[in-house]
N, C-alpha and C positions, 0 to 999 in steps of 0.2 A: 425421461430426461437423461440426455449424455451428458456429462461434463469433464473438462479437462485443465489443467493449470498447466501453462507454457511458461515457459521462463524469458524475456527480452531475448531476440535476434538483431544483429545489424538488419539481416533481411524481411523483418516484419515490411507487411506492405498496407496496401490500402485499409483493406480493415478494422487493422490496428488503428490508423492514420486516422479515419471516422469517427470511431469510437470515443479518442482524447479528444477530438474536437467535439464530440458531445457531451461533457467532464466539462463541467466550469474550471476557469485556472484556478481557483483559489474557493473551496467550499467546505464549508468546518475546517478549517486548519490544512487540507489537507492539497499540498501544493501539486498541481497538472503541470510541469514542464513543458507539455507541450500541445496546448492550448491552444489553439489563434496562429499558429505556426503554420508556414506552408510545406506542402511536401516536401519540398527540399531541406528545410529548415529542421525540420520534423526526424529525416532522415539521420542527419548531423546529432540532433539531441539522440538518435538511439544510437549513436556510436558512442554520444561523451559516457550517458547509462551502459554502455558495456564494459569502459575504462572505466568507473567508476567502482564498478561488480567487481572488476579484478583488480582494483587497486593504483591503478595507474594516473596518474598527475592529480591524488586526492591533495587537497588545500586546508590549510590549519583547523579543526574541528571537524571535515569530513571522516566521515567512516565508510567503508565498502558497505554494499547496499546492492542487493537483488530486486528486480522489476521480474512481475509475474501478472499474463492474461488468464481473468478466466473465461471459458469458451461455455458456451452452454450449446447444446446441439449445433457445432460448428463455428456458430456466431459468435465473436466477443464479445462479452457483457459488463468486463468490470475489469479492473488495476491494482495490484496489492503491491506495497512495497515491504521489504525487509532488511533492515540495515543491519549490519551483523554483529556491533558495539554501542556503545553507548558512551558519549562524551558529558561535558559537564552540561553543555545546553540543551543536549539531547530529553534531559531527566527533567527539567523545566517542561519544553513544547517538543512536540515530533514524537519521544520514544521510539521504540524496536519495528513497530508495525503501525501501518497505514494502509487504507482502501477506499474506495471507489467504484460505484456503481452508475453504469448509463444509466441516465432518468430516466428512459423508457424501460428500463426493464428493474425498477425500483420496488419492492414491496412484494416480491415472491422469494424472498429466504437467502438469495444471492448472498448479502452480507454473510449470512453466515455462515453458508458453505464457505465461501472464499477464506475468513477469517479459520477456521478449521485445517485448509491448505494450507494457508500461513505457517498456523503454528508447526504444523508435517514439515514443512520445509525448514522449517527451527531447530528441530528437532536432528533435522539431517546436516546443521551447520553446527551441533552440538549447544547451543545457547538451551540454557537451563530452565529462563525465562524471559520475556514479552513484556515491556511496558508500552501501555496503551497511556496517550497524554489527550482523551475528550474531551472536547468543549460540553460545558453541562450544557446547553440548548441541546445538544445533539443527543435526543433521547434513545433513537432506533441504533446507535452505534454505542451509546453504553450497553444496552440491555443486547446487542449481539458480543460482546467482551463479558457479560457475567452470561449467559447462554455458555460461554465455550470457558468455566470454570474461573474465569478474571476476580480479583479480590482486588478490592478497592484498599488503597491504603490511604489517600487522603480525597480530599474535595476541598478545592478553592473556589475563591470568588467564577473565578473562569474554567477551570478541568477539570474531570475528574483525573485520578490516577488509578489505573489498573493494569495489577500484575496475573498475566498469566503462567501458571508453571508447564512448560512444555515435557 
């Protein structure tokens, strides 16, 4: 198996464009942008995602934030985000790190190589550590956040919280 993490292009093309349409908008917490969107549409959200990555027209509680494909033998398979701060609502839902896996290509380990990326890519933003915010239903993505060293420091009704130290 090859695999490789890209980082958001204005120029991503169809692929990419497949892939989020295969991504529910909205599953575990974990928000698709660009869902249901047409390619043109689609096209647009990956420019506002590249202003966003560099900071430009962020809106009150935004933080910059990197979008990354992972590719498994050429193909893309899955969406990781990484926002490079953390605000006060962030600590609540969202946290540092976010993923995404095609349902067809769900339950061969993707999670957590991706999550693995992630944190590499943390590492190279200087962030110390990674708050994951899980919904406790979402079993397969706590247990890929304690796999890649994550410490739970609470559990509520709804998330768990896990810190990973990069």
């Amino acid at each position: 198996m090859n695999y490789e993490l890209k980082q958001l292009s204005i120029d991503d093309g169809n692929d990419i464009y497949e892939m989020l349409n295969a991504i529910p908008k909205d599953e575990n917490g974990f928000i698709n942008g660009a869902s249901g969107k047409s390619f043109e549409e689609y096209k647009s959200w990956l420019i506002r995602s590249d202003e966003i990555f560099k900071g430009i027209g962020l809106q009150e509680g935004m933080v910059k934030q990197s979008i990354f494909w992972l590719y498994i033998d050429g193909r893309p398979v899955g969406i990781g985000k990484l926002r490079h701060s953390l605000v006060d609502h962030l600590y609540k839902e969202g946290g540092n790190a976010g993923y995404s896996i095609r349902p067809s290509e769900r339950g061969r380990g993707y999670g957590n190589l991706l999550m693995k990326l992630l944190i590499d890519e943390a590492r190279k933003l200087n962030i110390d550590k990674i708050l994951l915010t899980i919904r406790n239903y979402n079993e397969s993505s706590i247990k890929v956040a304690l796999k890649n060293n994550g410490v739970i420091e609470k559990i509520t009704e709804e998330r768990h919280y896990i810190w990973i130290n990069v």
